[in-house]
C-alpha positions in Angstrom: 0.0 0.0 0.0 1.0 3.9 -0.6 1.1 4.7 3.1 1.9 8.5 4.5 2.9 9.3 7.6 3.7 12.3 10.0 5.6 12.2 13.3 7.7 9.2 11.6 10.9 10.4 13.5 9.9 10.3 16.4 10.0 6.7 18.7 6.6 5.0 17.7 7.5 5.8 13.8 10.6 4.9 13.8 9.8 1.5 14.5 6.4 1.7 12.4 8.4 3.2 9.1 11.1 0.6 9.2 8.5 -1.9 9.7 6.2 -1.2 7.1 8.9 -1.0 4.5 10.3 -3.9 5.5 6.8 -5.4 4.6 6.8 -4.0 1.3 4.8 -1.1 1.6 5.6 2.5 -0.1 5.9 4.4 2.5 6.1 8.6 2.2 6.3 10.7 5.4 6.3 14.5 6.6 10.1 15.4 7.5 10.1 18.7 9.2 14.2 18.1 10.2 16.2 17.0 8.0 18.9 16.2 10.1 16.6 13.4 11.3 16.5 11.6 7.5 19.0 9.3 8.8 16.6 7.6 11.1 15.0 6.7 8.3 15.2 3.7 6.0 16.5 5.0 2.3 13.6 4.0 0.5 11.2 6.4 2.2 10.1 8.8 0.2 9.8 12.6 1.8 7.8 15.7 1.9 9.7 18.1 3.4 8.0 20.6 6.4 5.7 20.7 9.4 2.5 20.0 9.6 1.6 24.0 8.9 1.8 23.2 5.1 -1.6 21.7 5.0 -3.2 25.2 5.6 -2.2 25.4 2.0 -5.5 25.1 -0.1 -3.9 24.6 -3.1 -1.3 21.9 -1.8 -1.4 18.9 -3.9 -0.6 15.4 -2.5 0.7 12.3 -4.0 -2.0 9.6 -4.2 -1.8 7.4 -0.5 -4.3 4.4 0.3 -3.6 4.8 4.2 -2.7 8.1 6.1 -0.7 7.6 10.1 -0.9 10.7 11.5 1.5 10.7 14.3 2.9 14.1 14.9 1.2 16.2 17.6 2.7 18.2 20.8 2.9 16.5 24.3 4.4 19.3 25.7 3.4 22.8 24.6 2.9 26.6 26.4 0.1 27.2 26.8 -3.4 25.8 26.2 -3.9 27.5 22.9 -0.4 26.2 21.7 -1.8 22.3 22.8 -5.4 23.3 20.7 -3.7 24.9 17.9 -0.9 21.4 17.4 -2.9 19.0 18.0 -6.3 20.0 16.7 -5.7 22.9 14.5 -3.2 20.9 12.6 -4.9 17.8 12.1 -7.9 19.2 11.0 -6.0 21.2 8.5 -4.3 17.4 7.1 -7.6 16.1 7.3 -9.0 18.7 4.9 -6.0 18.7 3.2 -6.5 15.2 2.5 -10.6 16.0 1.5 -9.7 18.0 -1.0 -7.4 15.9 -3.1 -9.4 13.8 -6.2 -8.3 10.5 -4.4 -10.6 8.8 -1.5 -8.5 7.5 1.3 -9.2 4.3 2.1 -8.3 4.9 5.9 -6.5 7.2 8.3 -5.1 6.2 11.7 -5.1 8.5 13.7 -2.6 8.6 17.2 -4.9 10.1 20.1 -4.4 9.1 23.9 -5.9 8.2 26.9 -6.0 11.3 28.3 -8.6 12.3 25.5 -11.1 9.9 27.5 -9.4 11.3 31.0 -8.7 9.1 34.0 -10.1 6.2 35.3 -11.9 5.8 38.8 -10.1 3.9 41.4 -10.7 0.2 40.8 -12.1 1.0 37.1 -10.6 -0.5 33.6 -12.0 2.0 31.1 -13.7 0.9 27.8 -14.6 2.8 24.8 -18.3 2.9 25.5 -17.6 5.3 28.7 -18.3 8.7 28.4 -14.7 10.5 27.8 -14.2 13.6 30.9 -10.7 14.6 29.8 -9.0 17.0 32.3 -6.9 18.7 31.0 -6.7 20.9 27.3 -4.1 17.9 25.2 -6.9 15.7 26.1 -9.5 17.7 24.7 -7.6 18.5 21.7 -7.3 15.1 20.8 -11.1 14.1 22.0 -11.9 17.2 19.8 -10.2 15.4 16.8 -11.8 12.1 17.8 -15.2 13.9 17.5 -14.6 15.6 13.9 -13.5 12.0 12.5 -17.1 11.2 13.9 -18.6 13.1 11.6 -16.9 12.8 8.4 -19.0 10.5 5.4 -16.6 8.3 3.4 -13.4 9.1 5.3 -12.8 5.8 7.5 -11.1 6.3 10.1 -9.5 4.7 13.5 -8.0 6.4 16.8 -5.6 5.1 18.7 -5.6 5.8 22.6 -2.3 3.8 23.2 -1.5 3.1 27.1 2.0 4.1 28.4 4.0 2.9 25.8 7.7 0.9 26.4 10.6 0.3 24.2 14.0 0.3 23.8 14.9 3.9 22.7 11.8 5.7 24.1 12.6 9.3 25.9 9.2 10.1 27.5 9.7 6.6 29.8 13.7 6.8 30.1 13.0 9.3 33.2 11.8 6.4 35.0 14.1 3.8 34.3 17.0 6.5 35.4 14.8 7.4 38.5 14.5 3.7 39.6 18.2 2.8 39.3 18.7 5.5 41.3 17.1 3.7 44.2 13.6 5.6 44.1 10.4 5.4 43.4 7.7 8.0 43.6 4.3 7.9 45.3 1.5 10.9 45.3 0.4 11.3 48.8 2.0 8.0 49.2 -0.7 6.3 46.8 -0.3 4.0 44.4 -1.5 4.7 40.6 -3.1 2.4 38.6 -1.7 2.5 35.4 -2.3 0.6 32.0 0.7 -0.2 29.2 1.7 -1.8 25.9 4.9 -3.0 24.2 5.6 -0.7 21.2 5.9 -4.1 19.1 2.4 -5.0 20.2 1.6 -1.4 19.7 3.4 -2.2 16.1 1.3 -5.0 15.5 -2.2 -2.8 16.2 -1.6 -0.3 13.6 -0.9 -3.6 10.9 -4.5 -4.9 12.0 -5.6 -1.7 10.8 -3.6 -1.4 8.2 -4.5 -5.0 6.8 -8.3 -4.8 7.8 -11.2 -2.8 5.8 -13.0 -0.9 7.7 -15.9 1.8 7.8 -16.8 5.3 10.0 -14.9 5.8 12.9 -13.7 4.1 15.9 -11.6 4.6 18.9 -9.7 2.0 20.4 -7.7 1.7 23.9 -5.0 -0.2 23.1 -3.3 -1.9 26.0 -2.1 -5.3 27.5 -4.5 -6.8 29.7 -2.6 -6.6 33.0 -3.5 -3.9 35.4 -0.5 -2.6 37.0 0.5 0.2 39.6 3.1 2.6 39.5 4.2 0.8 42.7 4.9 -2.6 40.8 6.6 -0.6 37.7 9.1 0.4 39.3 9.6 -3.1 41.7 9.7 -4.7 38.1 12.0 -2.2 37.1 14.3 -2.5 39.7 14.2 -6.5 39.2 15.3 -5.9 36.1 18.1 -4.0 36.7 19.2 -5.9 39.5 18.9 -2.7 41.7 17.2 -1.6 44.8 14.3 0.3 45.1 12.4 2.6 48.3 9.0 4.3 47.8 8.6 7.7 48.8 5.5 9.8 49.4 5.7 13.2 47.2 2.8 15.1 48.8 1.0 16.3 46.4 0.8 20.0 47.2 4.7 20.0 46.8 4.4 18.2 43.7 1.7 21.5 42.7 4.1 24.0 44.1 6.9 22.0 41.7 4.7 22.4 38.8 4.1 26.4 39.0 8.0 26.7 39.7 8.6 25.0 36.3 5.8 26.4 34.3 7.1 29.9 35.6 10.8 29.1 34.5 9.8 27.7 31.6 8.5 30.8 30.7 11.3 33.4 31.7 13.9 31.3 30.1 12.2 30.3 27.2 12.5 26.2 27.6 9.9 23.4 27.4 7.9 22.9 30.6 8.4 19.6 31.6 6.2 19.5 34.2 3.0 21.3 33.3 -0.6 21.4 34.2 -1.2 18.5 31.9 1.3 16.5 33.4 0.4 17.6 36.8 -3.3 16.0 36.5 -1.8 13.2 34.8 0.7 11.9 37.5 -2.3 12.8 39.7 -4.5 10.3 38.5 -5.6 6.9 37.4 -5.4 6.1 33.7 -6.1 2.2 33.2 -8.2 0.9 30.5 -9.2 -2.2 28.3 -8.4 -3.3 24.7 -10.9 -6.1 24.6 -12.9 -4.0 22.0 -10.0 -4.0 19.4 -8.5 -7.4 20.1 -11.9 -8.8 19.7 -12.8 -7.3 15.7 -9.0 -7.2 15.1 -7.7 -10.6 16.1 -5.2 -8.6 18.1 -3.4 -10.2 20.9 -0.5 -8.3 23.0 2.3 -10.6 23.7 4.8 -8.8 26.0 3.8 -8.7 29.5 5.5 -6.3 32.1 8.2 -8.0 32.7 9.0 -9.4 29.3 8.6 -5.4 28.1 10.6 -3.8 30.9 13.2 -6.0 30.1 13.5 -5.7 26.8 13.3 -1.8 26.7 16.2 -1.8 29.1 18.4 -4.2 27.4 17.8 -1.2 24.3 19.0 1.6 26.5 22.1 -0.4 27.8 23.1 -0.9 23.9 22.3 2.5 22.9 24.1 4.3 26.0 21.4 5.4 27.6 21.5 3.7 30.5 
């Protein structure tokens, strides 16, 4: 198939470009650094920019079967920013994509479980609940989630993807490097129930899709079946590492005061705020869900339990240097 993708240098389409090539497919993606080509197989096929160029009404587009669109902000300034990058923009590729002569036969798009919000104590979210996201990346990407909704002739899927691990992964490296360390963090001294996937089960979701025909539009949580805690991540991170682990309660008022610190630093010296509202309300939270939906009309089956993903992940940072 003539597949396009955005956000294909980042860590989930790294692995999802080399793979699809590797399966024969013609792959073309967005390439808004070009010092980043490298990361990508030779074969690719590239349209150089951001995702800005689809405010262009008059921007022509090769002809694609399947679009993947990946790219989107997890951090951002301000609320506006997280509207404006992740639903601004992928409206604009959606219509983008509306107004070439071509139908698209489907478009994946990568949303998150935030855009349903967090799950009550004890709960395993499914798709059928009603989505209360808390914060404004959520609602940007439930907002998106909602315009697929509408659209005649444009089939479409949403991911919601649970915390994702694998070797080479940034956003999770923090942890790994926190545990070693000998600590493990607790709000209020409370566990948090937490949901996850292996980025080569993750890999194997978007092939279902890819391989399977399908109508309207969908959202999916997409997931391995074992509920976990934050508690028992980092226990199983610390097995695997062969290290030693203590919990400590961060009360959560401190962990508030730490997140107006770094939102106001952020701001007088200009860098990314790693620790923002958004992040805030999701460390503060529950976020655990179920994938029986999509393993059930996808034949979809995770394969990589905790243990089994921790370990590999790891294993990645050790040969990369990271760890």
């Amino acid at each position: 198939m003539r597949i396009f993708i955005t956000g294909a240098t980042g860590f989930i389409g790294v692995y999802l470009t080399k793979l699809l090539v590797l399966q024969g497919h013609e792959i073309t993606v967005l390439l808004r650094t070009e010092s980043k080509r490298n990361l990508l197989p030779d074969t690719v096929k590239v349209i150089p920019g951001d995702l800005s160029i689809f405010e262009d009404k008059k921007l022509k587009l090769p002809t694609f079967d399947v679009v993947i669109h990946l790219a989107g902000a997890i951090f951002a300034d301000s609320d506006t920013e997280y509207m404006r990058l992740n639903y601004q923009a992928t409206t604009d590729l959606i219509q983008c994509i509306q107004r070439q002569k071509y139908r698209l036969k489907k478009f994946i798009f990568a949303s998150s479980l935030a855009a349903a919000g967090p799950s009550a104590v004890s709960e395993i979210m499914r798709e059928e609940k009603k989505e209360n996201p808390t914060e404004t990346y959520g609602k940007a990407k439930l907002a998106v989630e909602k315009h697929l909704d509408t659209l005649q002739d444009f089939p479409s899927v949403s991911f919601r993807p649970a915390l994702v691990f694998g070797p080479g992964d940034q956003n999770t490296l923090h942890i790994f490097k926190m545990v070693r360390k000998g600590f493990g963090i607790l709000i209020n001294g409370n566990e948090q129930g937490l949901a996850f996937v292996d980025i080569e089960d993750l890999l194997q979701a978007f092939i279902r899709v890819i391989d399977t025909d399908i109508v309207g539009h969908s959202p999916y949580f997409i997931a391995y079946p074992q509920r976990i805690s934050n508690k028992e991540l980092y226990l199983t991170m610390a097995e695997v590492m062969h290290c030693k682990v203590r919990m400590f309660p961060l009360p959560k008022a401190l962990l508030y005061a730490s997140m107006l610190l770094s939102t106001g630093f952020s701001k007088i010296f200009g860098r990314t705020n790693m620790l923002d509202h958004k992040q805030y309300l999701q460390m503060t939270h529950n976020y655990v869900c179920s994938s029986e939906s999509f393993s059930k009309e996808f034949d979809w089956t995770p394969q990589y339990d905790l243990r089994e993903s921790i370990s590999k992940a790891y294993k990645g940072y050790q040969k990369s240097g990271m760890l």
